[in-house]
C-alpha positions in Angstrom: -14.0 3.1 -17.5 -13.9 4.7 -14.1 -10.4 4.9 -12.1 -10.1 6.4 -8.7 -6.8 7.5 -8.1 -5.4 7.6 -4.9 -1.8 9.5 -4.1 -0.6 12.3 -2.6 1.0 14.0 -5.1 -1.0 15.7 -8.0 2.3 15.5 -10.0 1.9 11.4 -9.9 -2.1 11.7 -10.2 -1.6 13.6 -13.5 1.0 11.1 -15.1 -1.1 8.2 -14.4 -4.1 10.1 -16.0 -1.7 10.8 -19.2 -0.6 7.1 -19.2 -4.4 5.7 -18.6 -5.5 8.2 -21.4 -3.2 7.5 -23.9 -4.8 3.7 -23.6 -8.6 4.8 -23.1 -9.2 8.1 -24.0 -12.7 8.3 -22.9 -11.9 7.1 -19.5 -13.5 9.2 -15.7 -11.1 9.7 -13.1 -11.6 10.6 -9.8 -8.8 11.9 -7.8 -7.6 11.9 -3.8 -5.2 12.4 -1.9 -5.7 10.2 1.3 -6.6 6.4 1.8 -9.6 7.7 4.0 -10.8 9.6 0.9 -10.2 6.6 -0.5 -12.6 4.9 1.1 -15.3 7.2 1.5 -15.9 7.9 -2.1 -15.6 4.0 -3.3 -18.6 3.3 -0.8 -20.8 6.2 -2.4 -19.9 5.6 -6.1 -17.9 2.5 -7.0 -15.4 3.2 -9.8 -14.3 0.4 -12.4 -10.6 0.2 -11.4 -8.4 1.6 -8.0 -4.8 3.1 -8.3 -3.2 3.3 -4.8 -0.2 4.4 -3.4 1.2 2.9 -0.1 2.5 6.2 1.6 -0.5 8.7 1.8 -0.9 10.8 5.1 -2.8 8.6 7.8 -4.6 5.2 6.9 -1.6 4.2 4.2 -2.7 2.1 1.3 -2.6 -1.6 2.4 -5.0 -0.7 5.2 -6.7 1.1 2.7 -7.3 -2.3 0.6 -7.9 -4.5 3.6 -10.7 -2.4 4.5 -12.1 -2.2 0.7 -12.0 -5.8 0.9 -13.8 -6.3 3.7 -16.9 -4.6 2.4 -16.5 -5.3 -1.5 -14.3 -8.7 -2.2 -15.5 -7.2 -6.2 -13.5 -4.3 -5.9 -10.1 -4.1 -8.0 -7.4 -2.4 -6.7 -3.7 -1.8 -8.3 -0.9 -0.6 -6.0 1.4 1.7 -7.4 4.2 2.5 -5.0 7.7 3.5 -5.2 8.6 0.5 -3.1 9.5 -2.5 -5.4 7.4 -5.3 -5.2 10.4 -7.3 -2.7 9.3 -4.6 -0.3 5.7 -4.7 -0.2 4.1 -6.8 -3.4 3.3 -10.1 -1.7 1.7 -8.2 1.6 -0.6 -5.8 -0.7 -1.8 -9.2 -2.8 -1.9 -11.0 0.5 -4.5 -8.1 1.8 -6.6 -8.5 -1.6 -4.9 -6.1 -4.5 -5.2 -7.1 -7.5 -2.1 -6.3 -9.1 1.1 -4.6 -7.5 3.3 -2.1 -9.9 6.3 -0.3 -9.3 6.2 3.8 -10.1 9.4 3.5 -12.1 7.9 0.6 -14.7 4.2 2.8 -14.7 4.7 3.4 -18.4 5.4 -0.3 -19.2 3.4 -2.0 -17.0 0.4 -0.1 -15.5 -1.4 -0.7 -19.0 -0.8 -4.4 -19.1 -2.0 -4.3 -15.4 -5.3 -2.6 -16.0 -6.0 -4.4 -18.7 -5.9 -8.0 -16.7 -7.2 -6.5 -13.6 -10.3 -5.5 -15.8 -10.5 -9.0 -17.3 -10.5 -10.5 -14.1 -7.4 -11.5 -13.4 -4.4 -10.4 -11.5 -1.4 -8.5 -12.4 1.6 -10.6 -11.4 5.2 -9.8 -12.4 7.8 -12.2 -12.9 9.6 -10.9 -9.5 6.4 -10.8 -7.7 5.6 -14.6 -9.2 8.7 -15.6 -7.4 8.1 -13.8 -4.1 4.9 -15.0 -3.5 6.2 -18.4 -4.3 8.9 -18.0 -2.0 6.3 -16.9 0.9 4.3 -20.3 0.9 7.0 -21.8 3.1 6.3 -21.4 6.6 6.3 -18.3 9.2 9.9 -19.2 10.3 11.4 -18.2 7.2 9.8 -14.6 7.3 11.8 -11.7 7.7 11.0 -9.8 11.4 8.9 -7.0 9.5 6.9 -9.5 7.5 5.2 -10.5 11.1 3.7 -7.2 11.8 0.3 -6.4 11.3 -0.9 -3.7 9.2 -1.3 -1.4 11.8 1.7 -2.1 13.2 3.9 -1.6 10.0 2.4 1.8 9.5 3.2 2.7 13.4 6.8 1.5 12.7 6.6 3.7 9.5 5.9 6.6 11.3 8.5 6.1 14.0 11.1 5.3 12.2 10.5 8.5 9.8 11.3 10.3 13.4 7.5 11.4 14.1 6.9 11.6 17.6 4.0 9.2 19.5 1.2 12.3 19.6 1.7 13.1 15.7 1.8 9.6 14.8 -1.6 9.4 16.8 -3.1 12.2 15.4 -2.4 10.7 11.6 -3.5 7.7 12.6 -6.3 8.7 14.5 -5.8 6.6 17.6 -5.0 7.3 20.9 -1.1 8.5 22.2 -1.3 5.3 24.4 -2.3 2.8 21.9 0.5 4.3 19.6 2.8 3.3 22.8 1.5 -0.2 22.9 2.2 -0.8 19.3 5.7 0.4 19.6 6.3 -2.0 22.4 4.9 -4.6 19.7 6.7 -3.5 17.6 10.2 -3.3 19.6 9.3 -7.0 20.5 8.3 -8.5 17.1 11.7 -6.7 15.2 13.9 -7.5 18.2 14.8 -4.0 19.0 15.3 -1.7 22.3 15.1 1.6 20.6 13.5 4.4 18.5 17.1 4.3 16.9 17.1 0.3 16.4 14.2 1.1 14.4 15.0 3.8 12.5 18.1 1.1 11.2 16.0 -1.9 10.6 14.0 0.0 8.7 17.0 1.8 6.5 18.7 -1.6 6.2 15.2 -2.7 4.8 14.6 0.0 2.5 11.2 0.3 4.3 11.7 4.4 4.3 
């Protein structure tokens, strides 16, 4: 079996290639540490199963599985993130993952997860089964941040981590201008004035 790994830190990459090899010992990895890498080696050499993390420098992991998607419905991805699955689970399933596990249950769960992703299915916790049940109900129930697109929510990211419009451009690779206009999106959609409005809504959220 094939996994591409996708995080940031090597320290991560190599426990989820103990975990993984402990299950299937014979198993390939290939490892990066960007959601552009991402997607340039899965279009040259597809690999049986994803692992993603959310928070990678630049394109961030749910654009990185929108735009898998988009070219291969086939391919299986499994977010791992650090961010529970209130946080982010039903917007990376929304966007096409396949199964959505938190960093702190890897040991328990990524197994189980691989194994149904694999099989066709989807790994969905009991937590996650609830959220996405919740989100049926109608736009007016969402909270602000569940509104924004994906390129929006990795502007807001950005911003409210304190990076300043030209770096935030430069990760994103988009212009300094059209990081402006998403942050006057972005002021709109979350009902803030302020870089420092932001940087709140998104504490209070646990979105950094």
């Amino acid at each position: 079996m094939k996994f591409l790994l996708a995080d940031d830190h090597a320290i991560v990459r190599d426990g989820v290639k103990r975990i993984i090899e402990a299950e299937f010992p014979f198993a390939q990895f290939t490892e990066v540490a960007t959601a552009t890498d991402m997607l340039a080696i899965q279009s040259k050499d597809e690999h049986d199963i994803i692992i993603s993390d959310i928070n990678m420098p630049g394109l961030d992991g749910l654009e990185g599985v929108k735009k898998i998607k988009s070219y291969n419905k086939g391919s299986k991805v499994i977010i791992l993130s650090m961010y529970p699955a209130s946080q982010y689970g039903v917007r990376a399933i929304k966007l096409g993952a396949n199964g959505y596990v938190c960093k702190q249950n890897a040991t328990d769960e990524l197994i189980t997860a691989i194994k149904a992703v694999s099989n066709g299915k989807r790994y969905i916790s009991a937590e996650l089964a609830d959220l996405l049940a919740e989100s049926i109900d109608t736009d007016r129930s969402k909270i602000p941040h569940e509104n924004l697109s994906e390129r929006e929510l990795a502007v807001f990211k950005q911003i409210a981590a304190g990076k300043k419009i030209s770096d935030i451009a430069e990760q994103l690779f988009i212009s300094p201008n059209t990081v402006s206009t998403f942050r006057t999106r972005i002021l709109k959609k979350l009902h803030c004035e302020s870089n420092a409005e932001l940087v709140k809504y998104a504490l209070e959220h646990q979105l950094i």
